[in-house]
Backbone as JSON Lines, residues from 0, in Angstrom:
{"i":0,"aa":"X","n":[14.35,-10.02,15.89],"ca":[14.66,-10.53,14.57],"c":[15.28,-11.91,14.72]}
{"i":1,"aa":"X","n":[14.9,-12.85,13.99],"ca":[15.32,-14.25,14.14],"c":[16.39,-14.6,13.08]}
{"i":2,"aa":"X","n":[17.35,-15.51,13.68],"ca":[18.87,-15.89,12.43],"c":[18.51,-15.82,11.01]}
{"i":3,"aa":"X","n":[17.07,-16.26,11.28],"ca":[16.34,-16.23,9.6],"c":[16.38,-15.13,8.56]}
{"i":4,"aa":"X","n":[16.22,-14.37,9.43],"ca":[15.9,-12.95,8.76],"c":[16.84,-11.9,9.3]}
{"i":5,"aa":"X","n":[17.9,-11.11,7.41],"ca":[18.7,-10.71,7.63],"c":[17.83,-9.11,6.94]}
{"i":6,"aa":"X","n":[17.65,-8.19,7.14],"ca":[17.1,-7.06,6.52],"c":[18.27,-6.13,6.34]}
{"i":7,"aa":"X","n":[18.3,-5.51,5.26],"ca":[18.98,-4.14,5.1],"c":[18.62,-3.23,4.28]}
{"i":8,"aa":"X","n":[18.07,-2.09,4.49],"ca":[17.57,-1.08,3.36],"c":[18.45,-0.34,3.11]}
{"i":9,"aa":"X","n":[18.47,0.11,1.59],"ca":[19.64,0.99,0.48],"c":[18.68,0.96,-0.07]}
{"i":10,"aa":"X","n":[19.21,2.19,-0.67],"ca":[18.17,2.83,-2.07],"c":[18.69,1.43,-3.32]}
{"i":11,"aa":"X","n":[17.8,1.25,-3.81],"ca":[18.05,0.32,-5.53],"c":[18.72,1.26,-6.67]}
{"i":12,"aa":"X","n":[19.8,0.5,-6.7],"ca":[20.3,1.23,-8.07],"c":[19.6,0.98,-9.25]}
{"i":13,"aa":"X","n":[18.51,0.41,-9.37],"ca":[18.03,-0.13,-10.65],"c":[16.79,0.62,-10.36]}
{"i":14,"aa":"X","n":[16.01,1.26,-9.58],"ca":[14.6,2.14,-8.79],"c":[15.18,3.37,-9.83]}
{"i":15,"aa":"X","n":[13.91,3.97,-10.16],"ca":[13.82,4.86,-10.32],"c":[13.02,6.11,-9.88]}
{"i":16,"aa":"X","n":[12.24,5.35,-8.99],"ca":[11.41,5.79,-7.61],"c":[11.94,6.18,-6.62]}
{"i":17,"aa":"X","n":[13.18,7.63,-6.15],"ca":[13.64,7.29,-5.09],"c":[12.69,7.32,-3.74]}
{"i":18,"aa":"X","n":[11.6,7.06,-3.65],"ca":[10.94,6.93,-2.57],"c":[10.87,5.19,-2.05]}
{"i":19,"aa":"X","n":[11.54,3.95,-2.78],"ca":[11.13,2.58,-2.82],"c":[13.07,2.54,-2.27]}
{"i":20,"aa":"X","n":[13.0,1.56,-1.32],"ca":[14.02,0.88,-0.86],"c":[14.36,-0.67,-1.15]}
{"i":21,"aa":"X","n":[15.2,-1.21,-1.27],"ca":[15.62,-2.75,-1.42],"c":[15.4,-3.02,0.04]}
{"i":22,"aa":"X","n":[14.47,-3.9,0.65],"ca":[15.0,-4.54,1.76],"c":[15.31,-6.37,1.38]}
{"i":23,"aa":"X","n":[16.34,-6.63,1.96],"ca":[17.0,-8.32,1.72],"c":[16.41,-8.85,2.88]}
{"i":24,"aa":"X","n":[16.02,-10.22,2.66],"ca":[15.75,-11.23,3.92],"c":[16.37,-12.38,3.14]}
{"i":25,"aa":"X","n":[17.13,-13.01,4.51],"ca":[17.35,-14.66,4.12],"c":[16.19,-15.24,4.87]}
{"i":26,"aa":"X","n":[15.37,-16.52,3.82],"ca":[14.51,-16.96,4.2],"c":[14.36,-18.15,4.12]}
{"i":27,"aa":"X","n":[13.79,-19.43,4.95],"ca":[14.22,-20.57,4.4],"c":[13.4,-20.95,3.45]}
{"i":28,"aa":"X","n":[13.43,-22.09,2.95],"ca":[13.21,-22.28,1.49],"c":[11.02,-22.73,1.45]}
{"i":29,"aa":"X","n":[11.14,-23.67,2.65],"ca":[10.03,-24.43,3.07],"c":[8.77,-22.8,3.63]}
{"i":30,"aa":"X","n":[10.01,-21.79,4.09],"ca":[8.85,-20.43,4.17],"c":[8.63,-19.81,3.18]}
{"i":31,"aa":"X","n":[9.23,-19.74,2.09],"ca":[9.42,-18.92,0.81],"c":[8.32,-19.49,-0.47]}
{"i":32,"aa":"X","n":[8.21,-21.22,-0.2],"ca":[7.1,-21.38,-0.77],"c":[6.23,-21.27,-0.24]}
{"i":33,"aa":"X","n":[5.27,-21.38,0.67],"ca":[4.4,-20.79,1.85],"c":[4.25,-19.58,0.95]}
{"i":34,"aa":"X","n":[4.84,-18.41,1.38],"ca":[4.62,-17.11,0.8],"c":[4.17,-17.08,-1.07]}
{"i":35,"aa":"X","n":[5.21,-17.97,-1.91],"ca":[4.5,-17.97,-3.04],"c":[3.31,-18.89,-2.98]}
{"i":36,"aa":"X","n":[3.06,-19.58,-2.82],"ca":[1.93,-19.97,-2.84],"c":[0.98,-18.95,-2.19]}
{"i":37,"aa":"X","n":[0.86,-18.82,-1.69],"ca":[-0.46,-17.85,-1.53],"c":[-0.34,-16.73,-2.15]}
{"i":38,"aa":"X","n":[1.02,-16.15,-2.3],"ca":[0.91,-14.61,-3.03],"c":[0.23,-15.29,-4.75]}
{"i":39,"aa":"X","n":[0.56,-15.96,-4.99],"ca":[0.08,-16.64,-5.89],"c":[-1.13,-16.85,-6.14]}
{"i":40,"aa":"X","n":[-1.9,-17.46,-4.93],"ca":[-3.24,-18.01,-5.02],"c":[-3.81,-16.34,-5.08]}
{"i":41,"aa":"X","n":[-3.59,-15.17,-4.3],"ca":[-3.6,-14.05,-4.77],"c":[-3.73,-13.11,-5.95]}
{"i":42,"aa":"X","n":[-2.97,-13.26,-6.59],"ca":[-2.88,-13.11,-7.93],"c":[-1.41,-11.71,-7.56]}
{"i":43,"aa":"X","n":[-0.55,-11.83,-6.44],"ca":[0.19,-10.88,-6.11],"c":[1.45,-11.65,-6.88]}
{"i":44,"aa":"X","n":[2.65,-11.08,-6.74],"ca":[3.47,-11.49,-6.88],"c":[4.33,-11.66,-5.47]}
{"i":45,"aa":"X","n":[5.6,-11.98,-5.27],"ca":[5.93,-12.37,-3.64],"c":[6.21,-11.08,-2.87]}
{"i":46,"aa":"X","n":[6.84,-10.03,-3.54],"ca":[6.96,-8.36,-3.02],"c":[6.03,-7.96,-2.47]}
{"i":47,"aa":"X","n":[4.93,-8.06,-3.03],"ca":[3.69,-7.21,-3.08],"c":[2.94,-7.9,-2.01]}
{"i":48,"aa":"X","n":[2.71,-9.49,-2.24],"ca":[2.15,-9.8,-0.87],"c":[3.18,-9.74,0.54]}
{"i":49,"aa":"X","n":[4.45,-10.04,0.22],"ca":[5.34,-9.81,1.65],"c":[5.41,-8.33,2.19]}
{"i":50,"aa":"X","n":[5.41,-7.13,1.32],"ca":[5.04,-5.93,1.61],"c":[3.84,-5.23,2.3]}
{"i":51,"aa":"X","n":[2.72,-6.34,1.63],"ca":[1.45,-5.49,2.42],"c":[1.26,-6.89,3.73]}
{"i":52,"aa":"X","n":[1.66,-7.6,3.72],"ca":[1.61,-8.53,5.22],"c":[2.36,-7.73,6.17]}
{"i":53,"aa":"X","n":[3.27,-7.21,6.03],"ca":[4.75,-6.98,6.6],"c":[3.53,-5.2,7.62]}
{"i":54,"aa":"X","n":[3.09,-4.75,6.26],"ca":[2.45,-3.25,6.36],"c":[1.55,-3.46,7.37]}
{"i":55,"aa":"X","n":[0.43,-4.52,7.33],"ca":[-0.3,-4.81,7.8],"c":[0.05,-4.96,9.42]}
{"i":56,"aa":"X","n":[0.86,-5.99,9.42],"ca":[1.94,-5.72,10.79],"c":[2.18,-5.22,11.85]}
{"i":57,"aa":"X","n":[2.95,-4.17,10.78],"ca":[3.2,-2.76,11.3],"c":[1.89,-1.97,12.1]}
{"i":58,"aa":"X","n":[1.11,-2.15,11.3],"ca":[0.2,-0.74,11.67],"c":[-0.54,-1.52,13.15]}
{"i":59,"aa":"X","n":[-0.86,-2.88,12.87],"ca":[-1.25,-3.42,14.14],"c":[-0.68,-3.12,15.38]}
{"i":60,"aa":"X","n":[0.78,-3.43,15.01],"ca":[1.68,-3.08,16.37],"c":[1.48,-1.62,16.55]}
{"i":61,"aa":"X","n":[1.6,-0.64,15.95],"ca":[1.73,0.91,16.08],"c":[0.31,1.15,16.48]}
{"i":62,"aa":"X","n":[-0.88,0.6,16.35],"ca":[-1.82,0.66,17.14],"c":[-2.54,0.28,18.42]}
{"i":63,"aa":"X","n":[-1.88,-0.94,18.48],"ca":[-1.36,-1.32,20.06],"c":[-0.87,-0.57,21.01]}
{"i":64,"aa":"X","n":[-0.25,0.21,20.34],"ca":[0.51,1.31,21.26],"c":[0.26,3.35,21.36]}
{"i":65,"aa":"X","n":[-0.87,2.98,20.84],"ca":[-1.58,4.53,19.89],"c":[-1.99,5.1,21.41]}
{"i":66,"aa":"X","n":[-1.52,5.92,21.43],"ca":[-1.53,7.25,22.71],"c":[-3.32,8.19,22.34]}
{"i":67,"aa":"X","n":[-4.15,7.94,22.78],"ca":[-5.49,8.59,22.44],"c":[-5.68,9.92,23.58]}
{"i":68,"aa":"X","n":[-5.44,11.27,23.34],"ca":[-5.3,12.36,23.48],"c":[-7.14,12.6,23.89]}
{"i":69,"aa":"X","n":[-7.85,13.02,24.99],"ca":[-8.84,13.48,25.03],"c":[-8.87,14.99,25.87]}
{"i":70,"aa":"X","n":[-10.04,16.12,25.33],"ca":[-10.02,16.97,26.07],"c":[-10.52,16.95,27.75]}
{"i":71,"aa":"X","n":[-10.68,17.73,28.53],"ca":[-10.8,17.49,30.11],"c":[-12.21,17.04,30.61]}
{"i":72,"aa":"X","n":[-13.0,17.44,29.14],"ca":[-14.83,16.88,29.59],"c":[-14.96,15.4,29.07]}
{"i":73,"aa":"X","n":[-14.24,15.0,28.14],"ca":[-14.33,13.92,27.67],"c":[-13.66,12.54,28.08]}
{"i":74,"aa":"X","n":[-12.38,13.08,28.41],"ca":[-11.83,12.58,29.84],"c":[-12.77,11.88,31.27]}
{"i":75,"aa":"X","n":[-13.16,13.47,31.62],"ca":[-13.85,13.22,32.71],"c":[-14.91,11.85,32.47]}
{"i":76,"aa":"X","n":[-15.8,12.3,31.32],"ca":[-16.96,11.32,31.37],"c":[-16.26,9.92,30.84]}
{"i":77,"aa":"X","n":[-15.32,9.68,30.14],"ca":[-14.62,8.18,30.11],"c":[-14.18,7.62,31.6]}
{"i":78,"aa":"X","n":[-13.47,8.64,32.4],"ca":[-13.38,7.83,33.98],"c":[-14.57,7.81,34.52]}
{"i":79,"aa":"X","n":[-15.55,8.55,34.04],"ca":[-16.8,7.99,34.95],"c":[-17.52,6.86,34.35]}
{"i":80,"aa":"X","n":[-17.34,6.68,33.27],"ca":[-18.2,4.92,33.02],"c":[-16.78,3.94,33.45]}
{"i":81,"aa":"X","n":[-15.88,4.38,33.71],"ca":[-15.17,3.0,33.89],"c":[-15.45,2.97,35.57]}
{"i":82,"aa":"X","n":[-15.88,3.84,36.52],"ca":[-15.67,4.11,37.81],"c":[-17.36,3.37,38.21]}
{"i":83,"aa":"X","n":[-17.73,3.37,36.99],"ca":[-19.28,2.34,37.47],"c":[-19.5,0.57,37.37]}
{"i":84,"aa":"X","n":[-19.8,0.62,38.61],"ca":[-19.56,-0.86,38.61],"c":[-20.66,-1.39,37.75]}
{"i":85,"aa":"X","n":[-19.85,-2.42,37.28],"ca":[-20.53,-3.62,36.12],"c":[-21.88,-3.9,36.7]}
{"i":86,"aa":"X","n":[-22.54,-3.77,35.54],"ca":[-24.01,-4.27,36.06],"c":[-24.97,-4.52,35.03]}
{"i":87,"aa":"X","n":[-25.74,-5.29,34.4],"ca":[-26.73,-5.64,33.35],"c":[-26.44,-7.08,33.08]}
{"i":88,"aa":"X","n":[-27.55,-7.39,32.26],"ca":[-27.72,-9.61,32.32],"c":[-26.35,-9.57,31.77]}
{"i":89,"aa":"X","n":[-25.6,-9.11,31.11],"ca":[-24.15,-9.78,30.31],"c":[-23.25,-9.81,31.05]}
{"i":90,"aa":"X","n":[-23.14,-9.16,32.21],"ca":[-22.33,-9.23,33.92],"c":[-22.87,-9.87,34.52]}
{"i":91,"aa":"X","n":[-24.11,-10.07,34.47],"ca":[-25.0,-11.63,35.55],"c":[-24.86,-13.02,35.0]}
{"i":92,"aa":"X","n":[-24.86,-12.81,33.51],"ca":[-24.28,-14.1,32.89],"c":[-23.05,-14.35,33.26]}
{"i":93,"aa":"X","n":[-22.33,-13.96,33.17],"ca":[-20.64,-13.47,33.27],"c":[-19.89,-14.18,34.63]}
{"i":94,"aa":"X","n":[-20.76,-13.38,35.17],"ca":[-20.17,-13.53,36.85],"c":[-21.13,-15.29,37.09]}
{"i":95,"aa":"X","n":[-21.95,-15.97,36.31],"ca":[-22.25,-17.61,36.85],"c":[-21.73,-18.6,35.93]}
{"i":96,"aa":"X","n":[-21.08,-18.04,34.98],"ca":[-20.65,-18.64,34.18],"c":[-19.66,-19.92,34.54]}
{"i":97,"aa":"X","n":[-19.45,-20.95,34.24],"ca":[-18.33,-21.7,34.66],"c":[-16.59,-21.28,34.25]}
{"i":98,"aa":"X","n":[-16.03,-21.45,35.95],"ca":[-14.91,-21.16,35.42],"c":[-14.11,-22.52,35.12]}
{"i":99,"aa":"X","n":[-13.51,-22.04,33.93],"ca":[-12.33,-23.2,33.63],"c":[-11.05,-23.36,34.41]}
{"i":100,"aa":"X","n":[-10.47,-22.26,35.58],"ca":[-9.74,-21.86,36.54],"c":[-10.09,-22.94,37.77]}
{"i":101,"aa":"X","n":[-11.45,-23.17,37.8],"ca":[-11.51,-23.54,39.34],"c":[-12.13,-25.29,39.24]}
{"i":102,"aa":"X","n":[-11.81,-25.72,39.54],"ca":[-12.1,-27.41,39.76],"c":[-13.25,-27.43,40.39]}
């Protein structure tokens, strides 16, 4: 979290949804129009687009990190295509390709 951004969730005394939280950010001013403007060009208001960016986010990161559970046959046959060495024109292209690494 950067000095920028101060978050704290409490329920809203003014919600009547108790499922919706207040979260606060201090934001600077030059980012805040950034955000209206486009929530704008949107047709969102600034909640709604900072909420589903924020969501969006989230789920990226939490899928980055998604644990994929397979049974013992399915398993098996995923280590066996990775245990086969590369081979077809898109690995022959691949492997003459110029590297940008080597002078």
């Amino acid at each position: 979290m950067t000095k920028d951004m101060v978050l704290s969730s409490s329920p809203s005394p003014l919600s009547h949804n108790a499922t919706t939280q207040v979260v606060n950010m201090r934001i600077r001013s030059d980012i805040r129009e950034l955000i209206d403007q486009a929530a704008q060009m949107q047709g969102k208001s600034r909640s709604e687009f900072m909420i589903e960016a924020a969501r969006r986010e989230a789920e990226d990161a939490l899928l980055d990190q998604t644990l994929v559970r397979l049974d013992k046959q399915t398993y098996e046959q995923f280590v066996s295509l990775l245990d086969k060495p590369p081979m077809g024109s898109g690995f022959d292209r691949l492997m003459k390709a110029d590297k940008p690494w080597v002078e």
